[in-house]
KELOTI-446830 format. One record per residue (C-alpha): residue number from 1; x, y, z. Coordinates in Angstrom, 3 decimals, always signed. Last residue first. Layout:
<pt><tikol>NUM</tikol><X>X</X><Y>Y</Y><Z>Z</Z></pt>
...
***
This chain:
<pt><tikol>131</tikol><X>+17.567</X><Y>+37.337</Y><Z>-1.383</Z></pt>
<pt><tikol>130</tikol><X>+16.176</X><Y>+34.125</Y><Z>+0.109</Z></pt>
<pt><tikol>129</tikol><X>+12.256</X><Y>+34.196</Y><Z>+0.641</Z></pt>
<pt><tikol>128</tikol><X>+12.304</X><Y>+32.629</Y><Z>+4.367</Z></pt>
<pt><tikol>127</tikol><X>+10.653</X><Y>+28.916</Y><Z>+4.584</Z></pt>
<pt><tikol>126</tikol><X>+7.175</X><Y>+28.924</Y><Z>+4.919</Z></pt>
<pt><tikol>125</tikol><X>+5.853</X><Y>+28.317</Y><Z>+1.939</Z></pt>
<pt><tikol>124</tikol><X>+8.270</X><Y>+25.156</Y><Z>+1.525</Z></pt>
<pt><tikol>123</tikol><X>+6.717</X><Y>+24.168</Y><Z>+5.093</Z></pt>
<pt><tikol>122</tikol><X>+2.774</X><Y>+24.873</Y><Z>+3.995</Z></pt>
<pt><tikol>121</tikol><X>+3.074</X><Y>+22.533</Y><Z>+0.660</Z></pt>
<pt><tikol>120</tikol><X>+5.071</X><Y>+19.494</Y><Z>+2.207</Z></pt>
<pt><tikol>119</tikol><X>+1.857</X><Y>+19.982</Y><Z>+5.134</Z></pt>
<pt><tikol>118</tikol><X>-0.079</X><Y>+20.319</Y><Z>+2.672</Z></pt>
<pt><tikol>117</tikol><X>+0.592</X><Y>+17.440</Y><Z>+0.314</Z></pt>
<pt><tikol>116</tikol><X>+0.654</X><Y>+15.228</Y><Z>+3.597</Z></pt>
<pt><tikol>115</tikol><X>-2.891</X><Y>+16.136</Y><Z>+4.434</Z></pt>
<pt><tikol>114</tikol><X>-4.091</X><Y>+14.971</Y><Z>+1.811</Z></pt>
<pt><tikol>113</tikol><X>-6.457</X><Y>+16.069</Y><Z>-1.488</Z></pt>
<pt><tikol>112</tikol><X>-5.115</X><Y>+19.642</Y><Z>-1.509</Z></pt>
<pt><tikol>111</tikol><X>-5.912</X><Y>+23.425</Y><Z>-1.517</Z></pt>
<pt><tikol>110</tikol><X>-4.248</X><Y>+26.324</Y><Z>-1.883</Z></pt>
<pt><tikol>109</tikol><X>-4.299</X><Y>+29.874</Y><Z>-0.195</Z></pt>
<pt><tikol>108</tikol><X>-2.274</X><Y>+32.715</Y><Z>+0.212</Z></pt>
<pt><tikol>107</tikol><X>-3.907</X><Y>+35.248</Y><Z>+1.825</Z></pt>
<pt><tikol>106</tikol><X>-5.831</X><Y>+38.125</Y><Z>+0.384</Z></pt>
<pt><tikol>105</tikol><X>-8.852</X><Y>+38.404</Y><Z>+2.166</Z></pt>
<pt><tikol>104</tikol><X>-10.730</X><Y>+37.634</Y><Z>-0.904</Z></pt>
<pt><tikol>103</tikol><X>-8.540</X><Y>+34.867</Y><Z>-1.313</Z></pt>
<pt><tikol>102</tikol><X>-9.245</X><Y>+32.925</Y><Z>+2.110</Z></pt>
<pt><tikol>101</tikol><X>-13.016</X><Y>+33.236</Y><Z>+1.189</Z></pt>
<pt><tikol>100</tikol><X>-11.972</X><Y>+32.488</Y><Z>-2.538</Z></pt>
<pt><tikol>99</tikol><X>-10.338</X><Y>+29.095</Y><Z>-1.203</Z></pt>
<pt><tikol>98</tikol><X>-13.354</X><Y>+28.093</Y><Z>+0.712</Z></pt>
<pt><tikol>97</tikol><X>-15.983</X><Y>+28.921</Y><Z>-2.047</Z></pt>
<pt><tikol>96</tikol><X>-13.381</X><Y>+27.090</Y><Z>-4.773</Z></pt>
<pt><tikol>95</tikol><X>-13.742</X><Y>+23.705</Y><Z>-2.679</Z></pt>
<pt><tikol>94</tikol><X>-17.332</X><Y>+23.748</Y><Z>-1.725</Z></pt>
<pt><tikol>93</tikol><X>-18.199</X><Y>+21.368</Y><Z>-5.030</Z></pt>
<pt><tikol>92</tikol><X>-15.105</X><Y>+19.523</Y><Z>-4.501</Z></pt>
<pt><tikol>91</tikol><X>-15.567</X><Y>+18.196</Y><Z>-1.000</Z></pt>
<pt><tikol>90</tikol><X>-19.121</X><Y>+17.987</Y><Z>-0.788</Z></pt>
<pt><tikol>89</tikol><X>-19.142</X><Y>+15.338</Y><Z>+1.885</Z></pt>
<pt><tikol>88</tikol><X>-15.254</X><Y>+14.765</Y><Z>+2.453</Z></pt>
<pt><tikol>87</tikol><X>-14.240</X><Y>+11.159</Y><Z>+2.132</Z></pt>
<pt><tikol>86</tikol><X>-12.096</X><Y>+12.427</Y><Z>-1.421</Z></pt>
<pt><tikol>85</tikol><X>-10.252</X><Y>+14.516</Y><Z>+1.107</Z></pt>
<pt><tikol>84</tikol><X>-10.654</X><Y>+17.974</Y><Z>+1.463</Z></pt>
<pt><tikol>83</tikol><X>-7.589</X><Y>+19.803</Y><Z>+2.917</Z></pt>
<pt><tikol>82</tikol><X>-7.064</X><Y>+24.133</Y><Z>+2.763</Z></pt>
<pt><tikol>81</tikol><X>-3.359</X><Y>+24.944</Y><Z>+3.048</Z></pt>
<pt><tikol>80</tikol><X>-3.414</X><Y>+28.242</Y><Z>+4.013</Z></pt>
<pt><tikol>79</tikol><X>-0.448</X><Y>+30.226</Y><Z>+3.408</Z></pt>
<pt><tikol>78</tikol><X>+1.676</X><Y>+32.849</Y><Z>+5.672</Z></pt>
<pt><tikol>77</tikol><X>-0.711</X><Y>+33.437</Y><Z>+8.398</Z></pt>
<pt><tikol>76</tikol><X>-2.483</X><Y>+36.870</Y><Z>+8.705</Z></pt>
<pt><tikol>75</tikol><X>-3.239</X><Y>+38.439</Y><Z>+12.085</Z></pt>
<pt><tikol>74</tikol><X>-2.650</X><Y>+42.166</Y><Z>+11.311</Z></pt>
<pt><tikol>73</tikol><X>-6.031</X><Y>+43.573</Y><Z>+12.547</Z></pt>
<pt><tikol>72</tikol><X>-6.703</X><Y>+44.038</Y><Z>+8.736</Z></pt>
<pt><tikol>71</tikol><X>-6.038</X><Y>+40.788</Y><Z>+7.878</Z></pt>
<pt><tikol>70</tikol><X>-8.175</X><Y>+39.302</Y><Z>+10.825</Z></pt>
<pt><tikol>69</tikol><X>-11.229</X><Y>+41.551</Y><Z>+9.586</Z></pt>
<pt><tikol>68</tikol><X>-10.501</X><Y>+40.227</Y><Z>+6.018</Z></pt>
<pt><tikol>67</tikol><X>-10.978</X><Y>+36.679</Y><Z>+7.241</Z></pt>
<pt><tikol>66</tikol><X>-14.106</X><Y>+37.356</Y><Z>+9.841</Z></pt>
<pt><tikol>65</tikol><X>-15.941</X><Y>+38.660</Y><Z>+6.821</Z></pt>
<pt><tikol>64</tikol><X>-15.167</X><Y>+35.481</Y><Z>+4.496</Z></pt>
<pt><tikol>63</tikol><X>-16.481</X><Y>+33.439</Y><Z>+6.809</Z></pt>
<pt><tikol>62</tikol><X>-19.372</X><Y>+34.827</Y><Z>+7.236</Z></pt>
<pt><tikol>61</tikol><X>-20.315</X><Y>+35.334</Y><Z>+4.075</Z></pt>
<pt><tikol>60</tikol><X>-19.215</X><Y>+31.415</Y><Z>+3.455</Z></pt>
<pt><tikol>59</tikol><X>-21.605</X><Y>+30.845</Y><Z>+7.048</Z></pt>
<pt><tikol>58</tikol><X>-24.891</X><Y>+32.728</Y><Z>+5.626</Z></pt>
<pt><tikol>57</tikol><X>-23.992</X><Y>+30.933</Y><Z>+2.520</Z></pt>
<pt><tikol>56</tikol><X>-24.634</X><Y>+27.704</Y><Z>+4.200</Z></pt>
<pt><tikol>55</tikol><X>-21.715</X><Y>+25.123</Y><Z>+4.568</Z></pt>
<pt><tikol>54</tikol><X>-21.128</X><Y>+21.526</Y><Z>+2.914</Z></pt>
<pt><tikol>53</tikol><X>-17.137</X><Y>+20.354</Y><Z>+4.262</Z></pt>
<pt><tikol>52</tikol><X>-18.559</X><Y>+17.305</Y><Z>+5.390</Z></pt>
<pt><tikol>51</tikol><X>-17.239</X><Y>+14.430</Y><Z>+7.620</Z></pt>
<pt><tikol>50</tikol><X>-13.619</X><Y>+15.789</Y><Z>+7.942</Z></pt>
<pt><tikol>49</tikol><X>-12.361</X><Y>+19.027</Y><Z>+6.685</Z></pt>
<pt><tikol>48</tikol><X>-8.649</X><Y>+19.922</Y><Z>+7.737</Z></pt>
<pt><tikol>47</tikol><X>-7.725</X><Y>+23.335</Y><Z>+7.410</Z></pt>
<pt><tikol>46</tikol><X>-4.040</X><Y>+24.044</Y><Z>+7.830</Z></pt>
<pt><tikol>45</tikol><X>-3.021</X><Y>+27.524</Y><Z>+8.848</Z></pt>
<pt><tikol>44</tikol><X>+0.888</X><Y>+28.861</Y><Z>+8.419</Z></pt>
<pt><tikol>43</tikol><X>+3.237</X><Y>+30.701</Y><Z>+10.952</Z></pt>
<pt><tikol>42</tikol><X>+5.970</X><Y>+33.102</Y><Z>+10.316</Z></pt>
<pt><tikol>41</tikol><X>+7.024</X><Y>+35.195</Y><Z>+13.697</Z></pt>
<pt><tikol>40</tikol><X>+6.000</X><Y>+32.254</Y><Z>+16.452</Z></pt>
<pt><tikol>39</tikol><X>+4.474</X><Y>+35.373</Y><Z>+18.792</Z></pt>
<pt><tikol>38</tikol><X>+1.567</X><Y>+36.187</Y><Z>+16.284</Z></pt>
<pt><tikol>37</tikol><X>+0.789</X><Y>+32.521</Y><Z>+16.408</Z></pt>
<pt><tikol>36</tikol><X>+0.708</X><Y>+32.369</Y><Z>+20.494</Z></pt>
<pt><tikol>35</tikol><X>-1.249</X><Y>+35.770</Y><Z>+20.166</Z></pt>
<pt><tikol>34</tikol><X>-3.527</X><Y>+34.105</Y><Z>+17.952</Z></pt>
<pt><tikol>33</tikol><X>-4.661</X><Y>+30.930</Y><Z>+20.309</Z></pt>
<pt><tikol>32</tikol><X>-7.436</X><Y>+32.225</Y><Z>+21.837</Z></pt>
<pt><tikol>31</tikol><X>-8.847</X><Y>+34.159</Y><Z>+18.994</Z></pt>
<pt><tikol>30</tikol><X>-9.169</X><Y>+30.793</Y><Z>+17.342</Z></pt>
<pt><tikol>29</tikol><X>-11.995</X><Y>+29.511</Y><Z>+19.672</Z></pt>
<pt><tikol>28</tikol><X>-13.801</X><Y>+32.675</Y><Z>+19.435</Z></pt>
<pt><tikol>27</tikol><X>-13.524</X><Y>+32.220</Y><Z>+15.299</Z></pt>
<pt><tikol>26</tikol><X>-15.265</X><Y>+28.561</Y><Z>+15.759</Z></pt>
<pt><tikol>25</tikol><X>-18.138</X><Y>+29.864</Y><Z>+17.724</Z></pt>
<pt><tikol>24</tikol><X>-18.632</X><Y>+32.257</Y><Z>+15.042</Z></pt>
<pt><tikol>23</tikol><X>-17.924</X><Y>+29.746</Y><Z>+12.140</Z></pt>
<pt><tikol>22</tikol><X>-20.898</X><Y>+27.297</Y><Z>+14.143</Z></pt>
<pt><tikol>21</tikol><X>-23.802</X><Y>+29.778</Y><Z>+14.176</Z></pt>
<pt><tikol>20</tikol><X>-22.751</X><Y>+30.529</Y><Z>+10.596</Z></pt>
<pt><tikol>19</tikol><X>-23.845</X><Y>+27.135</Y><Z>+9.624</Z></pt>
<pt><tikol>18</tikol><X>-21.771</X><Y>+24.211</Y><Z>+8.479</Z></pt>
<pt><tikol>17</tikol><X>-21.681</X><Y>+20.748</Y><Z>+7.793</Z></pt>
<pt><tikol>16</tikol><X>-19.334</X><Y>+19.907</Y><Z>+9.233</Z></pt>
<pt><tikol>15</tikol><X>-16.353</X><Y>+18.603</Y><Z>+11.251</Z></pt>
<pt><tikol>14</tikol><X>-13.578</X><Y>+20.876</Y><Z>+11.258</Z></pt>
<pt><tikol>13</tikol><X>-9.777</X><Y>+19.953</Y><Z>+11.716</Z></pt>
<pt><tikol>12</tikol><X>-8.006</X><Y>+23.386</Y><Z>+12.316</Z></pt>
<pt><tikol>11</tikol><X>-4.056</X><Y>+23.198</Y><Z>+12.611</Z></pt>
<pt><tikol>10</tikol><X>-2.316</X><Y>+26.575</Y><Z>+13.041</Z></pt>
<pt><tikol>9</tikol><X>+1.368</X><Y>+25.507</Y><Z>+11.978</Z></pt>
<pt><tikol>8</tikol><X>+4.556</X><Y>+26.899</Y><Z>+12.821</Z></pt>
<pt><tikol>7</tikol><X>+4.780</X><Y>+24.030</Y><Z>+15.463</Z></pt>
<pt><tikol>6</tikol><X>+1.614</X><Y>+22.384</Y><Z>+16.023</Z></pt>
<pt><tikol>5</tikol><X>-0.928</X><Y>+24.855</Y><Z>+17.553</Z></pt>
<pt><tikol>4</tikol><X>-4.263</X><Y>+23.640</Y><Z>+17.993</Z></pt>
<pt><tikol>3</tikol><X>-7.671</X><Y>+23.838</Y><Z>+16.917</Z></pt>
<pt><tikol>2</tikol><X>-10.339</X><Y>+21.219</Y><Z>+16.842</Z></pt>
<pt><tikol>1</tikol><X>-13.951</X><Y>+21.938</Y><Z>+15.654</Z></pt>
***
């Protein structure tokens, strides 16, 4: 996996498939850079599968845990943009697993083909609600 910070944006690219092994040492890696996202005020997360996007349920549980636990420590981005491109092993049959994950936590979540949709998607998220 490859994080970094790009702006307002959390950028993830993972490489999978996946096993809950793997989330874990992914979610380490992220706790690194969430005070850095904390400190940017409104900041958004786009996940970028590449290779395969397949995952065991032992890692969607898992995945889904470490969500709500961010939530309820406060660390919650804005929207998720979630991309599987048409490349992606098992891109559409993992799609709805990954976006309920993200939804069960209660974040805003959508997912996209490219990575230029999201991005488009993400900034208009961003932007402040006007009054």
């Amino acid at each position: 996996m490859d994080l970094h910070i790009e702006g307002q944006f959390n950028v993830i690219v993972a490489r999978g498939p996946f096993n809950r092994e793997l989330v874990i040492a992914g979610d380490k890696a992220q706790e690194e850079l969430d005070s850095g996202l904390q400190a940017s005020g409104r900041w958004g997360t786009m996940l970028v599968f590449k290779d395969s996007a397949l995952a065991t349920l032992e890692a969607l549980e898992e995945i889904t845990s470490i969500l709500k636990a961010r939530v309820a420590r406060g660390i919650k981005p804005v929207a998720v943009a979630i991309v599987l491109g048409q490349d992606v092993e098992g891109a559409r049959l993992m799609q709805a697993h990954y976006v309920n994950a993200y939804a069960n936590a209660d974040i805003n979540v959508r997912a996209f083909d490219s990575e230029e949709s999201a991005v488009s998607w993400l900034k208009s998220e961003l932007q402040p609600a006007s009054l």
